[in-house]
N, C-alpha and C positions, 0 to 999 in steps of 0.2 A: 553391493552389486557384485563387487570378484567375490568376497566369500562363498554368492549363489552359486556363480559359474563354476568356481572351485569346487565344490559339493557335488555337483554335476556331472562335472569331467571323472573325479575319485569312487562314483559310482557305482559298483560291481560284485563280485561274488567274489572275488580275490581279496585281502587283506593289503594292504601299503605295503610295501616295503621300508624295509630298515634302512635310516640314512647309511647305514655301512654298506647295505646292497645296491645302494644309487652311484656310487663313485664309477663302477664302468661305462658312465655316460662318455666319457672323452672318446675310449675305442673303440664306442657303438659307432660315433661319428667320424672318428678314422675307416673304420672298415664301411660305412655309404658311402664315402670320395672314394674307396677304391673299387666298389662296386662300379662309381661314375667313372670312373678313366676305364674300367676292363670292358665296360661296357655292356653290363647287367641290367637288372630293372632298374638302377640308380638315371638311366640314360630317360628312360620314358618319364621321368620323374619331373628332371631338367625342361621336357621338351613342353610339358604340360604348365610348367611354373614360365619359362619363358613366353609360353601362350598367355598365362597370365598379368603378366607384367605388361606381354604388349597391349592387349584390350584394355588393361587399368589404364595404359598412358593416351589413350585418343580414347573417351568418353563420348564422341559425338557418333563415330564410327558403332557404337555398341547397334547388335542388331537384336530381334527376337530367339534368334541361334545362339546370337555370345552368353543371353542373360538366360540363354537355358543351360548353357558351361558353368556358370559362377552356380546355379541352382543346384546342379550334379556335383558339383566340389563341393559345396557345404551344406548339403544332405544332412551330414551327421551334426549342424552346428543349429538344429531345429528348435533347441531348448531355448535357444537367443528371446529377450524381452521384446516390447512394440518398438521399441524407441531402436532397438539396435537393427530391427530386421527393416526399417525404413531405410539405413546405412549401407542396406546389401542390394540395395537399388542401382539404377545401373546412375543415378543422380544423388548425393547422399542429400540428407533432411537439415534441417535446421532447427533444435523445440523452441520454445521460446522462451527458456530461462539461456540461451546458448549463447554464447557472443557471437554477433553478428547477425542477428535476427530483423532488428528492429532498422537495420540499412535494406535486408532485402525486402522486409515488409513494404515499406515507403517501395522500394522498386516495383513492388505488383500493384502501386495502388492504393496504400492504404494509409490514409493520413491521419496523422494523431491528431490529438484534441487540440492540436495549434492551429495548424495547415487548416483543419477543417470549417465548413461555414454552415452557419445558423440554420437549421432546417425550417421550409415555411410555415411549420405547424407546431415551431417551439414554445409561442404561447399557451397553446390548449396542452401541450403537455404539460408543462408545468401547472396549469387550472386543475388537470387530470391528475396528478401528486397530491395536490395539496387540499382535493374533494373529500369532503366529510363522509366519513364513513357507518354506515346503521346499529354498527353492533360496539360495545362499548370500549372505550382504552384500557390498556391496561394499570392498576394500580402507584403508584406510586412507591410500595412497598417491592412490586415486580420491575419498577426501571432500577431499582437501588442493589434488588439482588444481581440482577443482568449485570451493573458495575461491578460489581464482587466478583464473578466468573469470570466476565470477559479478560478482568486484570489480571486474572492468577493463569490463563491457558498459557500454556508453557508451547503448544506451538498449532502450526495451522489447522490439524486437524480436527483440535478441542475446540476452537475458535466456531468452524463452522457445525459442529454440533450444539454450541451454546446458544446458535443465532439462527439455527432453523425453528425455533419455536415462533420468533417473529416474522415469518413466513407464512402463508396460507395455503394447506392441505384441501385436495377438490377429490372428489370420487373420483370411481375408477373411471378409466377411458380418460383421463388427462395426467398426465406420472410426469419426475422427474428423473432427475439420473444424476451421479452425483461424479465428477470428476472420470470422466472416459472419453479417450478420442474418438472421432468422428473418421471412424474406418470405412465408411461405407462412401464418406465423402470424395467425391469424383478429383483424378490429379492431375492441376496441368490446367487449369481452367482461368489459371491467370492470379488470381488473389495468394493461392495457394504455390506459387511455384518455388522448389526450393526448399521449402517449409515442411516441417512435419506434418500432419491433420492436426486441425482446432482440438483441445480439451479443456474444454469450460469448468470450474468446480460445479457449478451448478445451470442447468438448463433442465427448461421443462415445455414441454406440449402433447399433442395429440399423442396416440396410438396407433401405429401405422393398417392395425386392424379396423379403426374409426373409419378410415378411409373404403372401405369393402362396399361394393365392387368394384368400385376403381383402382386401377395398378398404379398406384402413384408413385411405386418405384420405378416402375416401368418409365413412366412418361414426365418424370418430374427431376430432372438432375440435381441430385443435391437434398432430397428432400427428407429420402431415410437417413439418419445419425448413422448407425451401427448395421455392419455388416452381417448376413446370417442372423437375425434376431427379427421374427417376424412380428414383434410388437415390441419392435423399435419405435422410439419419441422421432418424431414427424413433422415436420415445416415448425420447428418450433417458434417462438417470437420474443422470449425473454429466455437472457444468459448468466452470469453472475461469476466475478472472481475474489475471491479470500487470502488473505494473506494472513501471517497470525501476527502475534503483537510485537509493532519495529519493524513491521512487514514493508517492502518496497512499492509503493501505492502507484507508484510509475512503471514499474514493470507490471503491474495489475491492469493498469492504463490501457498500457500497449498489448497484452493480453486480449482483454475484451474488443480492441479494436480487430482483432484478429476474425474473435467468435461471432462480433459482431459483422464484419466483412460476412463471414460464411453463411449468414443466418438471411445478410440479404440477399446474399445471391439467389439460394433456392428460395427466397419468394418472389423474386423476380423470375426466375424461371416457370415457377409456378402460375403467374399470371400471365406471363409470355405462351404458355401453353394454350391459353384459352384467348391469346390475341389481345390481353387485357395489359397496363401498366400502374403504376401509382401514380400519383400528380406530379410533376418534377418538383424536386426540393423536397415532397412527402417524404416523412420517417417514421417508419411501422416497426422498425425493430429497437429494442432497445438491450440496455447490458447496465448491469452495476457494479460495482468494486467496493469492497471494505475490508479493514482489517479490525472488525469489530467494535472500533468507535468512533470513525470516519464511514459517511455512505456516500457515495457519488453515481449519480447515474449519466446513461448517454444514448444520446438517439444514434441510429447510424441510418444510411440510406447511398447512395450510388449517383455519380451524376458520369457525363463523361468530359475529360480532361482536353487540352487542349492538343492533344496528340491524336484524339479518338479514343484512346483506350477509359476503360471505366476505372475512375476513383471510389472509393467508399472513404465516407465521412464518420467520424467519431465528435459530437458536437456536446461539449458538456449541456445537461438540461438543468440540476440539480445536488446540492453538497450540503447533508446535516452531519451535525453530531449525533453521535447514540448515546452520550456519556456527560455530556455537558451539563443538561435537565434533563427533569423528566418531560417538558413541553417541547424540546427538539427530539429528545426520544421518541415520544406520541406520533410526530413529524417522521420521522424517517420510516417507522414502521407503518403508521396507514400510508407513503407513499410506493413502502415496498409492494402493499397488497393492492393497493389500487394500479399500479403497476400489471401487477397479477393478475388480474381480471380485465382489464384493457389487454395484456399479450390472449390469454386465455380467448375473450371477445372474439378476437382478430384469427387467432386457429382454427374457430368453430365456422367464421364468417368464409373462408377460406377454405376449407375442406366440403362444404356445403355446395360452393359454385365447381369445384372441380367434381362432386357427384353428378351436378347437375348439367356440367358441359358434356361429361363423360356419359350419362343418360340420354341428352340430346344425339351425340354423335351416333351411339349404339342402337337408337331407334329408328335413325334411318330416313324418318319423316317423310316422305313422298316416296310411294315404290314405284321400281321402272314397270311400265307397260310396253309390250313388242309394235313396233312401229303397223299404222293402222289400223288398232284398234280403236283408237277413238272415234266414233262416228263422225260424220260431215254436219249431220244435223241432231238436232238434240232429241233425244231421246221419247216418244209421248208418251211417258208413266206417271207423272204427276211428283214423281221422286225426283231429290238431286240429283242430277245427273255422277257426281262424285263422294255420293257418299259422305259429305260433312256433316261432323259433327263441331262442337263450341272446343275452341281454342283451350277455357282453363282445362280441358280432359292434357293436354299435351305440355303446360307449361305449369307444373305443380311444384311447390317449393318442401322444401326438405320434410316440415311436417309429412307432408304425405308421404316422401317416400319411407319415411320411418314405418307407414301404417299399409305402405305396398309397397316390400325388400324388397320383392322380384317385379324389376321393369318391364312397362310395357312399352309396347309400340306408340309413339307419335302419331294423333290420327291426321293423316291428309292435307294438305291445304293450310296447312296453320300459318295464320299471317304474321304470328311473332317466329315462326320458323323461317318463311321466306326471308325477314328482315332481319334473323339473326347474325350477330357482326362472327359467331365461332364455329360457325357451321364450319366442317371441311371442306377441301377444296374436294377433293375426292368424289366427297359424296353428293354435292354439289354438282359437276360435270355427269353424274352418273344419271340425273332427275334432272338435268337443266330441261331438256327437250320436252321431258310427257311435263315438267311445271311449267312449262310457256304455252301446252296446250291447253292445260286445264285452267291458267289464269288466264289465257283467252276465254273459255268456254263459262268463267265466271264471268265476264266484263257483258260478256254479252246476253246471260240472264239477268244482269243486274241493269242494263239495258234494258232491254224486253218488257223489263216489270214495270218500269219507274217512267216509260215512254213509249208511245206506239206512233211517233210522229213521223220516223225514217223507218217500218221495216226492210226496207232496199240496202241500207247499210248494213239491217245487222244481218239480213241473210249474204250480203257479200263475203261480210269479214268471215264469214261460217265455212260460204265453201272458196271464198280465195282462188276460185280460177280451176281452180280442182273438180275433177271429176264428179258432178253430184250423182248424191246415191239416196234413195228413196226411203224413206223412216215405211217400217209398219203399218200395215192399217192401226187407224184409229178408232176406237169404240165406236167414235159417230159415225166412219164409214164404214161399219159395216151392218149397221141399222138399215131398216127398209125404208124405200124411196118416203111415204109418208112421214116416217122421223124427221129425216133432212131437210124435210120440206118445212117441216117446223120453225125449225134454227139455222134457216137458210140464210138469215139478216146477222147470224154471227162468226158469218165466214169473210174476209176479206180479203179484194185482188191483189194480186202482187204485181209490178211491173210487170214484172215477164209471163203474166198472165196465169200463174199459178195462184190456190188459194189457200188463205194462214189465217189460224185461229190462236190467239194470245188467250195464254189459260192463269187464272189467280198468283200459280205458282211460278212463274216468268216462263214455264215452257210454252212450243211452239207447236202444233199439227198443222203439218202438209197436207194437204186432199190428196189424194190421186189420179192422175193425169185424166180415167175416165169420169171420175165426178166431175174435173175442171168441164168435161164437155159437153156432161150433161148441163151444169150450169151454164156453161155458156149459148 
């Protein structure tokens, strides 16, 4: 790492100088003190470096001003690595090979596999490992060579190229990424405090393009991995850490407890988006650890502690050999992939309801109408009066939208929209008023049809005291007096002396105050 920086700084269009032409260092720096006493630029130098000093010594006082001083001062020091410019924060980091990681871990929350308690769905994971898989094992000539390689990697990076072959490759739109921090990941959010960003060796999931057209960066804290990379790995659900041989399988531990913390947060966010949670005690994410001939896996999940604040759990589920036999061999790798397709599952199950909340929201489902329009009495067209159509047009699950990218509108009235738990609020106050009209005006055709025993109710509840106002003539009033005379036996009185004709369709025709008279 100095060598780099050294390279760096030496950098230029000048040659080095000859150690015999470095010795004037001494009264380059006699002659800046006397700059500083006469009172030269040496002074504004002082005044800048004492600025310095004092904002390093009260770190709480730092404001968005001071961390744009420390930004302007070291401009020129931009070549700096991830790990070093997290140090130039106005809070330094901690990686997690650092001393003193694993005290502030445990302070955000994050309990190793001691502290932690058994998730309530530790038996079906463990069923889910150790499910037979359809496609065959491998060899016994291939677990003997695996022993031969994994022995001789001389260190972590040989290790995890030797052991991705026993992993499972998916088409595209599901990627991994192999050893990168989680830049994009939000700071300060509790888990993280302190800490550098998670860097997992290995995590995999969606494609944050899978997600189109929903902003799931937008609206999902935590959900994109990697900063600026628009097809960044996305609410992932399986993580993995490597050591190479002799490797420290406890600092791997405490690792994925890390990756694993992060991984539930933005699923938890992500269901919290949509008003949704997991079951308490459910553990949807998982993480493993090897150093090529130990496998250990762990669920993690979130409860809250006894302070309020949220713990994340690290719960061992599972621990083979890779190197013992080849029947624990068989073991750890169908339980890597089955692993694999369970996190995989859970991305697709996930990505699919946040298209489908984000559909919902964006369709708007009942449009406002300007305050009275709706008539007082319903309408005599023999049509719905609102225009419904059948619900599955409005409530279609992912196949379709695959088969129509471009959303449409929610039709109207949908009763899985009214009774939807993620509607927004928003949008909700914006349709409360015309939805309580029109599910009046439904209650009361659905009245009308199924009953003609009270028409007095259902024309009260119609016009409520309100002003009535006159529907149309009706086909049949405007027929000559012989027509009416016909189908005179299919009109009938209303208390108030008016007369109502109940039609197939639950609508209603009013007469006209002069037919009432002539009738009467």
């Amino acid at each position: 790492m100095d060598d780099k920086h050294g390279s760096q700084e030496v950098s230029g269009t000048e040659p080095l100088p000859a150690d015999d032409e470095q010795s004037p260092v001494h009264p380059e720096t006699r002659k800046r003190q006397q700059d500083d006493d006469d009172g030269g630029g040496g002074a504004e130098w002082q005044i800048n470096r004492a600025r310095t000093a004092y904002l390093a010594s009260k770190p709480t006082r730092l404001t968005r001003k001071n961390l744009a001083l420390f930004d302007s001062k070291g401009a020129a020091k931009k070549t700096r690595t991830h790990c070093e410019s997290d140090n130039s924060t106005s809070t330094k980091t901690l990686s997690t090979t650092a001393s003193g990681f694993a005290i502030q871990a445990r302070q955000n929350g994050i309990l190793d596999p001691l502290d932690s308690k058994p998730p309530e769905n530790l038996e079906d994971m463990r069923k889910r490992l150790a499910e037979p898989r359809s496609t065959a094992s491998p060899p016994e000539s291939e677990y003997e060579d695996y022993v031969h390689t994994v022995g001789e990697a001389p260190n972590e990076a040989t290790m995890v190229g030797e052991m991705l072959p026993l992993l499972k490759k998916y088409p595209k739109g599901y990627k991994r990424a192999l050893n990168q921090p989680f830049t994009a990941f939000p700071r300060g959010v509790g888990l993280n405090n302190g800490l550098s960003a998670p860097q997992p060796d290995y995590v995999e999931g969606l494609g944050m393009e899978e997600y189109r057209p929903f902003p799931v960066d937008k609206y999902v804290d935590g959900a994109v991995l990697y900063k600026d990379n628009p097809r960044s790995v996305t609410l992932p659900h399986l993580a993995g850490e490597w050591k190479g041989a002799g490797g420290d399988m406890r600092e791997a531990a405490l690792q994925s407890g890390y990756d694993g913390a992060a991984l539930v947060y933005a699923r938890n966010q992500a269901l919290a988006y949509q008003g949704q949670s997991d079951p308490p005690g459910h553990a949807s994410i998982t993480t493993f650890t090897t150093n090529g001939t130990q496998l250990n896996f762990y669920a993690h999940y979130a409860t809250l502690g006894e302070d309020g604040a949220l713990e994340y759990h690290q719960y061992p589920v599972s621990s083979t050999s890779l190197v013992n036999s080849h029947e624990e061999h068989k073991k750890g790798r169908k339980g890597l992939r089955n692993e694999q397709d369970h996190a995989r599952t859970l991305s697709y199950e996930l990505r699919d309801q946040l298209k489908e909340h984000d559909k919902k929201k964006r369709s708007g489902g009942l449009q406002p109408l300007a305050e009275g329009l709706v008539p007082s009495l319903p309408e005599p067209t023999g049509e719905p009066h609102d225009g419904h159509v059948d619900d599955d047009q409005g409530d279609g699950d992912y196949e379709m939208d695959e088969q129509q990218p471009t959303y449409q509108p929610t039709p109207p009235i949908s009763s899985k929209h009214k009774n939807s738990k993620t509607h927004s609020h928003s949008s909700h106050s914006s349709h409360s008023s015309h939805a309580s009209r029109h599910l009046q005006h439904s209650r009361h055709l659905h009245k009308t049809t199924h009953s003609s025993k009270d028409p007095a109710a259902a024309h009260s509840s119609i016009n409520n005291g309100s002003q009535k106002r006159k529907a149309p003539p009706s086909r049949g009033s405007q027929s000559d007096s012989s027509h009416r005379s016909k189908h005179e036996n299919d009109w009938t009185k209303h208390e108030t002396g008016r007369l109502y004709r109940n039609h197939p369709d639950g609508t209603i025709t009013w007469r006209e105050d002069d037919e009432n008279d002539d009738n009467d």
